[in-house]
N, C-alpha and C positions, 0 to 999 in steps of 0.2 A: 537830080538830087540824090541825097545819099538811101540807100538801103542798109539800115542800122541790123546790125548783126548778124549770125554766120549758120549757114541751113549746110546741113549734109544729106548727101546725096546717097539712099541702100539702093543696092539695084538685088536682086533675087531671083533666082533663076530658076524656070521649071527644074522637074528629073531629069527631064530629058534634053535639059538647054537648049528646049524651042525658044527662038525671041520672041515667038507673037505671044509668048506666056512669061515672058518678061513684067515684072512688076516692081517700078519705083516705087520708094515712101521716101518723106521730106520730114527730115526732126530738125529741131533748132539748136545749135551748138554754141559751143564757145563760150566764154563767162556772160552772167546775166548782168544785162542792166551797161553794158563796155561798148560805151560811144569810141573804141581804138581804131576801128573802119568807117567812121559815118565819111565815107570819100566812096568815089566811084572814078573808072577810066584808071586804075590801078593795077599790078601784076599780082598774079601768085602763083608761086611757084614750089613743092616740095623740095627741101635740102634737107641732108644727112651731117650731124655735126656731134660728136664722142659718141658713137653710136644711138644716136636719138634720132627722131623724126620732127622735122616743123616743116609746116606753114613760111613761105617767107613771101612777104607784102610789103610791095615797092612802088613811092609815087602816087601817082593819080589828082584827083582836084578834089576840091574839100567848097563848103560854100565859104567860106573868107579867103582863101588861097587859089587861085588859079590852077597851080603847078606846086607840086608836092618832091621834097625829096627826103624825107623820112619812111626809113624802114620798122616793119613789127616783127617778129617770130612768134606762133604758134607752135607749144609743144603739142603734138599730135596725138599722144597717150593719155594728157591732163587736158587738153583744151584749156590751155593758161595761155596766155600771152607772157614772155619771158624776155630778157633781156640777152643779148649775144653781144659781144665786144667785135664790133668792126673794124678793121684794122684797111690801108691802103687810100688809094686816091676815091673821092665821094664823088659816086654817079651825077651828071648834071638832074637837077630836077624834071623831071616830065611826066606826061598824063598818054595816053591813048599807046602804051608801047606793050611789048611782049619779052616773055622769060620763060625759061626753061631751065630744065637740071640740069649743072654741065662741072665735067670734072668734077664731082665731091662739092659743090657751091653753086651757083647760079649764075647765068648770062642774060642778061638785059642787053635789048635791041630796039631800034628802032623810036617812034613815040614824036609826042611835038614837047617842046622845051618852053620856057614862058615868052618866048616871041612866035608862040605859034608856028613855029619851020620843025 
């Protein structure tokens, strides 16, 4: 089931950047109240676009949809959810897959598609 909205991660480091002095804290991010993620089995991945940073969240399952193939961008400075004009051929829908930063944009790999292969 979904885990509705977006937790960021400080990590803090001693003086000395011992890790056993290592100390996470967990705040909650993102707009309040923004069912835009309630899906899980999704990608994210950071991309760079006019010199901005986002968030890009791709796929996954939702409870009414199986298989998901709608993208979000999170600007990274505002924690908004923004719109980006996608341009080229749309990824097949799929859930459980991976992504990374590649070339200036992002590379989606792998995942099951809505016949489960």
């Amino acid at each position: 089931s979904p885990a509705l909205g977006v937790l960021q991660l400080h990590f803090c480091n001693s003086e000395d950047n011992n890790t056993q002095d290592l100390k996470v804290t967990i705040t909650k991010a993102g707009p309040k109240n923004d069912s835009t993620l309630s899906c899980w089995r999704h990608s994210t991945t950071e991309v760079s676009c006019q010199n901005q940073e986002y968030l890009f969240v791709y796929g996954g399952r939702s409870v009414v949809e199986p298989v998901l193939s709608d993208w979000h961008f999170l600007h990274v400075e505002t924690m908004a959810w923004v719109r980006i004009p996608v341009e080229g051929e749309v990824p097949e829908a799929r859930h459980s897959h991976s992504a990374c930063t590649w070339q200036g944009g992002a590379l989606i790999a792998g995942g099951l598609g809505a016949s489960e292969e």
